[in-house]
C-alpha positions in Angstrom: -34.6 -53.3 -172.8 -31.7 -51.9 -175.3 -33.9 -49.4 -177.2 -30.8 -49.2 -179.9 -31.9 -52.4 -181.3 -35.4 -51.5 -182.4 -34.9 -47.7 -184.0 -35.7 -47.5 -187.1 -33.4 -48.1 -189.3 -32.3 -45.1 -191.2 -31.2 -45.2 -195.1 -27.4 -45.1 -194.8 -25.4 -44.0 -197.6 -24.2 -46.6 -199.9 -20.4 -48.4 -198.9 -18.5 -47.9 -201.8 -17.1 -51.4 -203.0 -13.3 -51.4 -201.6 -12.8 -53.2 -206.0 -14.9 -50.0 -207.3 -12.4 -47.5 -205.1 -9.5 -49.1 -207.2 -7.9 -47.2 -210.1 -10.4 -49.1 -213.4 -7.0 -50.4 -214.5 -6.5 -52.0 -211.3 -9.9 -53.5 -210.7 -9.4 -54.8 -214.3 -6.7 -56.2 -213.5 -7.8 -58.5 -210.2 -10.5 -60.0 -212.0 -7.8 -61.0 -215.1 -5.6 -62.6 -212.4 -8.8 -64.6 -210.5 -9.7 -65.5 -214.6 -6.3 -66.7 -214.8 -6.7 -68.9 -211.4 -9.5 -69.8 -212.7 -8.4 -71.2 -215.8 -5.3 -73.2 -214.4 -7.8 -74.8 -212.1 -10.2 -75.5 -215.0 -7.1 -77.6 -216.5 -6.9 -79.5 -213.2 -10.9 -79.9 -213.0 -11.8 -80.6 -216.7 -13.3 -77.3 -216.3 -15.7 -77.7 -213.7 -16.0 -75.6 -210.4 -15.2 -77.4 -207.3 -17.0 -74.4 -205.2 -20.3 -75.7 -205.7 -20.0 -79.3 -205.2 -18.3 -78.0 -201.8 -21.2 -75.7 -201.0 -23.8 -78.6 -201.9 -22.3 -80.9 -199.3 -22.2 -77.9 -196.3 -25.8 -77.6 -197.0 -26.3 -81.4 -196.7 -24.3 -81.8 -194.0 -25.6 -79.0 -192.0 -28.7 -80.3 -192.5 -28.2 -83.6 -191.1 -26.3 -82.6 -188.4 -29.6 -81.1 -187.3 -31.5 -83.9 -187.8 -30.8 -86.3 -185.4 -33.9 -88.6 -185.9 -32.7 -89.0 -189.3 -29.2 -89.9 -188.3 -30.8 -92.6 -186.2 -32.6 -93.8 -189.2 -30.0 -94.2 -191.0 -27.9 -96.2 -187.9 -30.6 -98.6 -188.4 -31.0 -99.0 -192.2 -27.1 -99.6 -191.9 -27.9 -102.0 -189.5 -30.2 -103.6 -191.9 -27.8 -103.6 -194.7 -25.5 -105.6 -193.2 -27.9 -108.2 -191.7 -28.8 -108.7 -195.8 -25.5 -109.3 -196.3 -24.7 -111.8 -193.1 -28.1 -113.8 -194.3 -27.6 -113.9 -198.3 -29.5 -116.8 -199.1 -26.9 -119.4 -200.8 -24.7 -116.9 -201.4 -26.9 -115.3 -204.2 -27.1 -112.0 -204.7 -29.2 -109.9 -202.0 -30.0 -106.8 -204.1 -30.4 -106.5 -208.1 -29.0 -103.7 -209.5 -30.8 -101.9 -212.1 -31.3 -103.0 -215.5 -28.9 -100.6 -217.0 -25.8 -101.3 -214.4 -23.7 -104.6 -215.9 -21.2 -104.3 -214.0 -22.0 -107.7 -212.3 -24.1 -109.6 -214.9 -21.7 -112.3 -215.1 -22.3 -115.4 -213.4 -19.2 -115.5 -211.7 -20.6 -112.6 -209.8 -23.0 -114.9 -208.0 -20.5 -117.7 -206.8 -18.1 -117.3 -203.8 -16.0 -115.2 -202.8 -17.2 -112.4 -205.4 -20.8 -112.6 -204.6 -19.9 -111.3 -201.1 -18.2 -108.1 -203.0 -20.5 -107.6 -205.0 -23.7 -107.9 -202.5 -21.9 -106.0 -200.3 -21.2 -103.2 -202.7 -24.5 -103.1 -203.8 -25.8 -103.0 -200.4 -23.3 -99.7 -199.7 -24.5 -98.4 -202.7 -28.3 -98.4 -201.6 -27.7 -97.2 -198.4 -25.5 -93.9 -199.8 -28.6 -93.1 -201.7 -30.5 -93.2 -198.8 -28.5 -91.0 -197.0 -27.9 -88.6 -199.9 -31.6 -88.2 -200.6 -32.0 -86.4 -197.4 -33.0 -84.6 -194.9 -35.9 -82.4 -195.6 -34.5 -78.9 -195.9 -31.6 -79.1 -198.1 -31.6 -76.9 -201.5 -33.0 -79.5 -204.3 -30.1 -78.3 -206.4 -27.7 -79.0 -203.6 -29.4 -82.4 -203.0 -28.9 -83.2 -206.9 -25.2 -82.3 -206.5 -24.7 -84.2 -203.4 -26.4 -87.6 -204.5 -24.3 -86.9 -207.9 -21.1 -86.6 -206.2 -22.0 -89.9 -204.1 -22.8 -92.0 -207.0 -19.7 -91.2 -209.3 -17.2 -91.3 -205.6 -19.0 -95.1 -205.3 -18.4 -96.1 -208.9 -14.4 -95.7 -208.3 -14.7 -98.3 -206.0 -16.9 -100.5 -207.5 -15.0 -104.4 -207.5 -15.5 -104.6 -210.7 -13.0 -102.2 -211.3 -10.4 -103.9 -209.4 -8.4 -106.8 -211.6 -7.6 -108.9 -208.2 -11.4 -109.1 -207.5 -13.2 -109.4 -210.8 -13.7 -113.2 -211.3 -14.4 -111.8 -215.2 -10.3 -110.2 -215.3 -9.0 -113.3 -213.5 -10.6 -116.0 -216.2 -9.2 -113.5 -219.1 -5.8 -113.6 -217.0 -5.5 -117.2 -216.8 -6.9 -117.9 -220.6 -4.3 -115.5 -222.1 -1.4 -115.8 -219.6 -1.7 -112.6 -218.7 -1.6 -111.3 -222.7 -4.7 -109.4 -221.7 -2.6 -106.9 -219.8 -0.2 -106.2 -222.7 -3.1 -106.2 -225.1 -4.4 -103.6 -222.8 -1.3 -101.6 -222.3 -0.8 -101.4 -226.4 -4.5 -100.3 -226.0 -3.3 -97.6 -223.5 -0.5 -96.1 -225.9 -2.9 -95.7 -228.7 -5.3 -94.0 -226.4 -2.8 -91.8 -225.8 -1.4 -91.4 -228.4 -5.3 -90.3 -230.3 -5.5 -88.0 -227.0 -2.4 -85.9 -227.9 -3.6 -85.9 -231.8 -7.4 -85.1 -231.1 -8.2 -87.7 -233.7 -8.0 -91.6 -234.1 -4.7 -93.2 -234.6 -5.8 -97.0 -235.0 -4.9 -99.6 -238.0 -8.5 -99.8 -239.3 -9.0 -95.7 -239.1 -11.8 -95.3 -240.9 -11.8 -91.8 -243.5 -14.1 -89.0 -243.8 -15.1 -88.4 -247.4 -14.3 -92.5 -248.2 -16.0 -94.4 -245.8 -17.9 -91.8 -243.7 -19.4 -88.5 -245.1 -19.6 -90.1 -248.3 -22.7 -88.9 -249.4 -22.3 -87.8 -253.4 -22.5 -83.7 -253.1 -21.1 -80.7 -254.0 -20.3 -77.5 -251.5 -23.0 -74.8 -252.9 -22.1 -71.9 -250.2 -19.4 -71.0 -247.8 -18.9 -68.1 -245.0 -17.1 -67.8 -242.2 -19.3 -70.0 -239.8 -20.2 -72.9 -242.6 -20.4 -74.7 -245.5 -23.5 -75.4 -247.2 -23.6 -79.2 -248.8 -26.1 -79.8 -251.7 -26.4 -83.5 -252.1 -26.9 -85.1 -255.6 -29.8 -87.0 -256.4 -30.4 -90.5 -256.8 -33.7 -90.5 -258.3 -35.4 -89.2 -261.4 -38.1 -86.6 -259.9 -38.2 -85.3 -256.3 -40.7 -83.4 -254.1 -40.5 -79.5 -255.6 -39.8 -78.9 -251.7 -36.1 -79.2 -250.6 -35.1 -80.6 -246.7 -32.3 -78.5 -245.3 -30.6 -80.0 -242.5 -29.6 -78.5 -239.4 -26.9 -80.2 -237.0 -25.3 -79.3 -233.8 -22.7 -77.5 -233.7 -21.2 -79.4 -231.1 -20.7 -82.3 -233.3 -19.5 -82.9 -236.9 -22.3 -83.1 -239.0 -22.0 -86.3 -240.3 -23.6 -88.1 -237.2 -26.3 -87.8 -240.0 -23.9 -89.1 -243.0 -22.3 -92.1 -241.6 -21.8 -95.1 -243.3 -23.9 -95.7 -246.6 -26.1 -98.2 -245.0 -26.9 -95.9 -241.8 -26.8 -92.6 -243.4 -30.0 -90.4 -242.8 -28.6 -87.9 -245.4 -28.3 -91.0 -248.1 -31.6 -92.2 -247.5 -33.2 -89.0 -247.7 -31.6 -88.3 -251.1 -32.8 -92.0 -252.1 -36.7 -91.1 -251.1 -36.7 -88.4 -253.8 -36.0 -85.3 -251.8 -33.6 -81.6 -252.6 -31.5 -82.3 -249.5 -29.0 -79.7 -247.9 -26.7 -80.1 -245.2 -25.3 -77.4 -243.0 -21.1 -78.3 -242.1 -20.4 -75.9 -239.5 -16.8 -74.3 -238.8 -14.8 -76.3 -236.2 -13.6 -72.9 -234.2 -10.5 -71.7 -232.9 -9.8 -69.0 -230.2 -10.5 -66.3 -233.2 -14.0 -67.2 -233.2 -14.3 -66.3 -229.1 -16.5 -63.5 -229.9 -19.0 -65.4 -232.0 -22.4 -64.7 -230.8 -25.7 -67.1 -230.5 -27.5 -65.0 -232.6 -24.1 -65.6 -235.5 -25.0 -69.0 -235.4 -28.4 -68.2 -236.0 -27.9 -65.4 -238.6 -24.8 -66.6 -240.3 -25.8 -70.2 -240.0 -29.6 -71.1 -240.5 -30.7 -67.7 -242.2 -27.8 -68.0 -244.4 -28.3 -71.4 -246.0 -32.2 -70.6 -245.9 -31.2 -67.8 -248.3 -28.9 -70.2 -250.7 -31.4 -73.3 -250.0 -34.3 -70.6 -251.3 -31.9 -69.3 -254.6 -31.3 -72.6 -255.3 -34.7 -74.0 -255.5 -36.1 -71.1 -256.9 -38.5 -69.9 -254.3 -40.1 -73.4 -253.0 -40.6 -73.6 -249.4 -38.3 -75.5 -247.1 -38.5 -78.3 -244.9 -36.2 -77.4 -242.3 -35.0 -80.3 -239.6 -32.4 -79.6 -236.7 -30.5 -82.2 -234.7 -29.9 -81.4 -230.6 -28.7 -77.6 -230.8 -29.4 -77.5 -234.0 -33.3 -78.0 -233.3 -33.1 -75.2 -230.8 -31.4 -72.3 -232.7 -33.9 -73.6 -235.9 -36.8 -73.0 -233.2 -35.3 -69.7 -232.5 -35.1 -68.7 -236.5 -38.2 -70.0 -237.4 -40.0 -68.1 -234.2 -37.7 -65.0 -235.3 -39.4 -65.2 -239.0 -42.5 -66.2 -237.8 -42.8 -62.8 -236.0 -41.1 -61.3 -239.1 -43.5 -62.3 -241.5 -41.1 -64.5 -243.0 -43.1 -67.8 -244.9 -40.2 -69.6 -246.4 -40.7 -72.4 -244.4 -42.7 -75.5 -244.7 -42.4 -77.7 -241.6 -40.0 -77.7 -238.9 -38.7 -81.4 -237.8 -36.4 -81.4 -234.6 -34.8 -84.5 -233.3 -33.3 -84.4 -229.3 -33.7 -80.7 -229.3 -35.1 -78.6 -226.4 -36.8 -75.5 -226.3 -37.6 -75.6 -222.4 -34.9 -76.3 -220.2 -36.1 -76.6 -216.7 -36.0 -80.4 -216.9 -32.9 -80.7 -218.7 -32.0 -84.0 -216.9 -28.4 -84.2 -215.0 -26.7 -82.0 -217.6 -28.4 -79.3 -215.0 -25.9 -80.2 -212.6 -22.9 -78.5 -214.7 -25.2 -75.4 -214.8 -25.3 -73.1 -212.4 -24.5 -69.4 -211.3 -20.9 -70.5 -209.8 -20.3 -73.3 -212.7 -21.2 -70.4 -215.4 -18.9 -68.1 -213.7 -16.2 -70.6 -213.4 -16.3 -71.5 -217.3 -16.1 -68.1 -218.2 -13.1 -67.5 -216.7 -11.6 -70.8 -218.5 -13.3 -70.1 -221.5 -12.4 -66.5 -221.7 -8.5 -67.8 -221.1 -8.4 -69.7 -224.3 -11.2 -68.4 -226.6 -13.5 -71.8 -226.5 -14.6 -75.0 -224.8 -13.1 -77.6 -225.7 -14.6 -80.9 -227.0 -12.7 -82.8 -224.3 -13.8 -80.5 -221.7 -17.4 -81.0 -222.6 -17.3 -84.7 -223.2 -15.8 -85.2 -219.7 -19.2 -83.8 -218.3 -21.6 -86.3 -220.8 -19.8 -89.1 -219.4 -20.1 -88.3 -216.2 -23.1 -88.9 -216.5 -23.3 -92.4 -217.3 -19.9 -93.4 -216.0 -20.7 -97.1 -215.6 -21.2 -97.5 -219.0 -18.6 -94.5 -220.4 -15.9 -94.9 -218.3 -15.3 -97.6 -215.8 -17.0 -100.5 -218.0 -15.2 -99.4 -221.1 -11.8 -98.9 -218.7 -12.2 -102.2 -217.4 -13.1 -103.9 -220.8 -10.4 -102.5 -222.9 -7.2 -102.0 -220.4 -7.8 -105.0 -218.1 -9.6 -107.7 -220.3 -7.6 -106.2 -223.1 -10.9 -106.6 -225.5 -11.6 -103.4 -228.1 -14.3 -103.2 -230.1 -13.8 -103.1 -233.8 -13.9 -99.6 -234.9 -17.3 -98.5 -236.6 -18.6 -95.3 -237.9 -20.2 -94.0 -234.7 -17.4 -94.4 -232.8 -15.5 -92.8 -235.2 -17.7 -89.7 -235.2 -17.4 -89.7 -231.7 -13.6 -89.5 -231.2 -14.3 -86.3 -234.2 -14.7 -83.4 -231.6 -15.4 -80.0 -231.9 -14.9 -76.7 -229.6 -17.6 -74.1 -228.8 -17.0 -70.6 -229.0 -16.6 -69.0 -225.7 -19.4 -66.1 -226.1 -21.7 -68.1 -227.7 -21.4 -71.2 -225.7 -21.9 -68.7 -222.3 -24.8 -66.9 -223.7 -26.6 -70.3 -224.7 -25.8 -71.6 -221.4 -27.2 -68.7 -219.3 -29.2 -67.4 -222.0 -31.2 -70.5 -222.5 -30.6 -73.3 -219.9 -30.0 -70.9 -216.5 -32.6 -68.3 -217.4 -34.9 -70.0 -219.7 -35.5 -66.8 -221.9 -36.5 -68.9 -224.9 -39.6 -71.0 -223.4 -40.6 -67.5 -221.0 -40.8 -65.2 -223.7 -37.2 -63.2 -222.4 -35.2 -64.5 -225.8 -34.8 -61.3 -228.4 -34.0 -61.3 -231.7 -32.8 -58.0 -233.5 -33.9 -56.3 -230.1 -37.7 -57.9 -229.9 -38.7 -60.6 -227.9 -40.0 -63.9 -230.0 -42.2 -67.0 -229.0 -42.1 -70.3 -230.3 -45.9 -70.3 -230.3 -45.7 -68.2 -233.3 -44.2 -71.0 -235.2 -47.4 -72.0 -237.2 -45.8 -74.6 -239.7 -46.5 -78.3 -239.0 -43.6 -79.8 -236.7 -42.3 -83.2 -236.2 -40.2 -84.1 -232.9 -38.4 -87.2 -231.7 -37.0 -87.8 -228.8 -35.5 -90.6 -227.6 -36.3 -93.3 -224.3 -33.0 -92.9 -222.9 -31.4 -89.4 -223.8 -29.2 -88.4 -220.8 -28.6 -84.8 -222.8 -32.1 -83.9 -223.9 -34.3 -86.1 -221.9 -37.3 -86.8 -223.8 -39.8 -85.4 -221.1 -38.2 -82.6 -221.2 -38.3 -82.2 -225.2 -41.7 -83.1 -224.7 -42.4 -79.4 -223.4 -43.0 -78.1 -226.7 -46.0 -79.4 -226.7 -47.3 -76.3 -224.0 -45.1 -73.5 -226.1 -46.6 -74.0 -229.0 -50.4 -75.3 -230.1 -49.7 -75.9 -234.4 -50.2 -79.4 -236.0 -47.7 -81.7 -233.8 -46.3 -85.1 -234.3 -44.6 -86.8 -231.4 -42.2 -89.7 -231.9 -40.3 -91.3 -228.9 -38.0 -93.9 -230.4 -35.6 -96.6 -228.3 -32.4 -96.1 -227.9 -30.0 -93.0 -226.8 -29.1 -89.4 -227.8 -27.4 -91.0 -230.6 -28.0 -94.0 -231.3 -32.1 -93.8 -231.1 -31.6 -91.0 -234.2 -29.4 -92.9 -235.8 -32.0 -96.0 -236.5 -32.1 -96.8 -239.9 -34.6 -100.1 -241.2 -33.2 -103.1 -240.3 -31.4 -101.9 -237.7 -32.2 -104.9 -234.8 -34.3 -104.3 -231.8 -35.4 -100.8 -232.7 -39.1 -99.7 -231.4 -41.0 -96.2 -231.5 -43.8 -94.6 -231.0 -45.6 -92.0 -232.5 -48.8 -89.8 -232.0 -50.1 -86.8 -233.3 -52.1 -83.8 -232.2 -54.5 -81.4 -234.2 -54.3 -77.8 -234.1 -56.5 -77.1 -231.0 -56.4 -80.5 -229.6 -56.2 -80.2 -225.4 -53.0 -81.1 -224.0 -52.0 -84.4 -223.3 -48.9 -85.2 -220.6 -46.1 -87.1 -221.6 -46.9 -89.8 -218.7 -50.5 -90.5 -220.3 -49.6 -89.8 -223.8 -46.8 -92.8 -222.9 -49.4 -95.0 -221.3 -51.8 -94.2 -224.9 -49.3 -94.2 -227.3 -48.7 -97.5 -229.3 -44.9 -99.2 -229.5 -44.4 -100.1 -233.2 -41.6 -101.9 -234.0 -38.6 -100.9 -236.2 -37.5 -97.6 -237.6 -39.1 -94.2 -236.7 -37.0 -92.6 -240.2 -40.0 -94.1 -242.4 -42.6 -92.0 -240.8 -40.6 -89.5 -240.7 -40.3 -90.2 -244.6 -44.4 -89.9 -245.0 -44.7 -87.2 -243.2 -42.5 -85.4 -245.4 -44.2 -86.5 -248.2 -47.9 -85.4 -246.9 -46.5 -81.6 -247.1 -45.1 -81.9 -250.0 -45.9 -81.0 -253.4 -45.6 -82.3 -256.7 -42.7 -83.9 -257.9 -40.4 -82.0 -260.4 -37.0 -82.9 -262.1 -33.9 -82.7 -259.6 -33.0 -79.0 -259.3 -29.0 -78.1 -260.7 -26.5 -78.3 -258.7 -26.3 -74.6 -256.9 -27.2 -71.6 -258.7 -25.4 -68.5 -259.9 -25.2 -66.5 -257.2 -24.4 -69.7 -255.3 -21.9 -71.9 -257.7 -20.5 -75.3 -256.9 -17.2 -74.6 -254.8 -15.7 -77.8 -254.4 -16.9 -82.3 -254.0 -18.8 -82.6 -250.4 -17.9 -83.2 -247.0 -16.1 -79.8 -248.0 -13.4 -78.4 -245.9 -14.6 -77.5 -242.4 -15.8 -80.9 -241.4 -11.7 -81.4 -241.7 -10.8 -79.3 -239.1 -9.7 -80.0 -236.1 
């Protein structure tokens, strides 16, 4: 027996790193040049790495290569599959696709030839989750990518993306004479045409300031990261306690000031409340340094100083939307630990402050993804609203991408332009230091839920936060999941109302009364109540029907005061500047 191979190892001295030998210049240099790759693959990619979808699928692959039982099951489940499709009874379809895949709800789908495409698409489509969902062994983060990657690779070949096979493309054909082609090319040029501009180009455009953002109001406070909107009141007393609003960075702020008839802001005003609205600076590379904490300091801690001048001293109700919610979680924790009482309640809508169930968006976030942005990021000073759009619609493709492909370029059919979409086409750009730190910082590390996130040097916890809060999520939020908003519920023991509401990351917060075939539900827990899981406090909770905003209204109202004449319009130290939406919300 070789007694070399079981000495004891002995502590060698350390290999010096062949990059650390280099002149510092030089060293510098290589990593600018990879950065510079980087980037120019980033403009290819939509700024996503390719290394890690790669890596995923030679950990899967390995995997089953070494599972040859399972490669036999999945022989026969193939084998199965296409018995289904042989024996379709009728011709009707042999598998139902889930409730949120139209793609063949037509009833042309079901009649020959296309219910043979279509059954046996499905059918494919089953049996690729089946194999991506395996074997035992493979990284879950790899077997996320992997059945990812599967399920967007299948959509691209979906029938219903294919003119000569979609029965629905071949009646528009022969109804129009083929005008559904050109009305889908003249589509195509004004796509283009909005994509070179960044903004809409289309006949009915519709204006911010006229018919969105219209909200009366007058800009009361302006630095370098925002604009501070005080909104005029519509009644003649309001609640002595003002609302300052929060929104996301990430999008214009008037997702909350659409049109008059939808307009959270509007109503608010019209309930008899002091509201404020944070507009937040549409950045350009100069702004590549900005830090999290800016946004925190210069955004929320700023217009809580105005908001406090203004209203001489009352407490605020403070409500954040998506990011907005989480960087108000982190200033409120901040002054919690600070001793800082200028807040009333905190309300957050879509907004996490644990991230280890962040839903798909997870996918995008990872050691090699992070790395990879960086590198883009770092090349032109931000992210770009395109560059992160590209990632939301990836995950929900069917209904973002091909469906809206094949409705508007082959059956040449466009919705009539309306205020969310609108907003939607408005996009916005993220720093590049702020947008890595809250990545890392927040969703790869989890610093804020684990106790790791500092502020001014010290650590803060959002069980400090001892003010009343209100939190919504929504049933089918592919950006915040609602579960995973749920969470706050083990950070943070104070008096807790919980509001699930239908509809998306959008749509469910934008849900004014009337709005058809809206639904919530709502439940509350005491200071000191036991936990409850979202799964049983789902199964408990009871669906209401209509608009979440008026208990949102009442709640308000319970930790409010008494009601005073409407404060003037800014103060001296913070004067009127100029008529709301202001300029930043402009930008773009």
């Amino acid at each position: 027996m070789n007694q070399e191979l079981f000495r004891p190892l002995q502590p060698a001295a350390p290999a010096q790193s062949p990059v650390a030998a280099l002149p510092e210049k030089a060293a510098f240099g290589a990593r600018e040049l990879d950065g510079i790759l980087h980037a120019a693959e980033g403009n290819v990619s939509g700024g996503m790495s390719l290394i890690a979808p790669w890596l995923a699928f030679m950990d899967w692959g390995a995997h089953l290569a070494n599972a040859p039982m399972r490669r036999l099951e999945l022989a026969r489940a193939a084998a199965h599959q296409w018995r289904r499709l042989a024996f379709a009874d009728g011709g009707a379809t042999s598998i139902v696709p889930p409730p949120t895949d139209h793609r063949f709800g037509d009833a042309a789908w079901r009649k020959p030839p296309f219910n043979m495409f279509a059954n046996a698409f499905l059918l494919a489509e089953e049996w690729w989750a089946m194999a991506a969902s395996g074997p035992a062994g493979v990284d879950r983060g790899n077997q996320r990518v992997v059945s990812f990657a599967v399920r967007q690779l299948l959509d691209v070949f979906s029938p219903s993306n294919f003119p000569w096979i979609n029965p629905e493309v071949i009646r528009a054909t022969k109804d129009t004479n083929g005008g559904n082609f050109v009305a889908g090319a003249v589509h195509l040029l004004t796509d283009l045409q909005e994509s070179v501009s960044g903004r809409p180009c289309g006949p009915d455009e519709l204006r911010i300031g006229r018919d969105l953002a219209a909200t009366p109001g007058k800009v009361v406070f302006r630095n370098d990261l925002i604009e501070l909107i005080q909104y005029a009141p519509t009644t003649a007393e309001v609640r002595r306690e003002p609302v300052l609003i929060v929104p996301a960075w990430i999008m214009k702020y008037y997702i909350l000031d659409l049109s008059p008839e939808n307009s959270l802001i509007r109503n608010l005003v019209a309930q008899g409340h002091t509201v404020f609205a944070i507009s937040w600076r549409n950045p350009g590379p100069e702004f590549r340094n900005a830090t999290l904490d800016d946004y925190r300091a210069k955004g929320v801690i700023a217009a809580l100083d105005a908001v406090s001048d203004i209203c001489q001293g009352a407490k605020i109700h403070a409500c954040g939307y998506c990011l907005g919610g989480t960087i108000l979680s982190i200033a409120a924790a901040a002054m919690a630990r600070d001793g800082d009482d200028r807040l009333a309640s905190v309300t957050m809508f879509c907004a996490q402050t644990d991230f280890t169930e962040a839903g798909e968006l997870q996918l995008f976030i990872t050691e090699d993804q992070l790395a990879f942005l960086d590198d883009v990021m770092r090349a032109q000073g931000y992210l770009d609203s395109r560059q992160m759009s590209g990632a939301f619609r990836l995950l929900r493709s069917n209904d973002l991408i091909w469906s809206r492909l094949i409705k508007i370029y082959l059956m040449g059919e466009r919705d009539h332009p309306n205020d969310l979409m609108a907003w939607n086409a408005d996009g916005t750009r993220m720093p590049a230091r702020m947008h890595g730190e809250y990545l890392r910082r927040l969703f790869l590390d989890n610093e804020l839920a684990e106790g790791r996130f500092t502020v001014g040097g010290k650590p803060i916890a959002i069980s400090d936060i001892r003010v009343p809060l209100f939190i919504v999520g929504t049933e089918t939020d592919h950006i915040a999941p609602w579960r995973s908003v749920y969470k706050i519920h083990l950070l943070n023991d104070a008096d807790l109302t919980f509001v699930l509401t239908s509809g998306g990351h959008n749509a469910g917060v934008v849900s004014e009364p009337g709005h058809p075939h809206r639904h919530f539900r709502v439940g509350h827990r005491p200071v000191g109540a036991l936990y409850i899981g979202p799964d049983e406090w789902l199964a408990d909770a009871e669906r209401r029907e209509g608009s979440w905003w008026p208990a949102w209204w009442n709640w308000l109202d319970s930790l409010s005061s008494e009601r005073i004449a409407p404060s003037a319009t800014g103060s001296k130290r913070y004067p009127a500047i100029e008529d709301a939406p202001g300029q930043y919300v402009l930008e773009h």
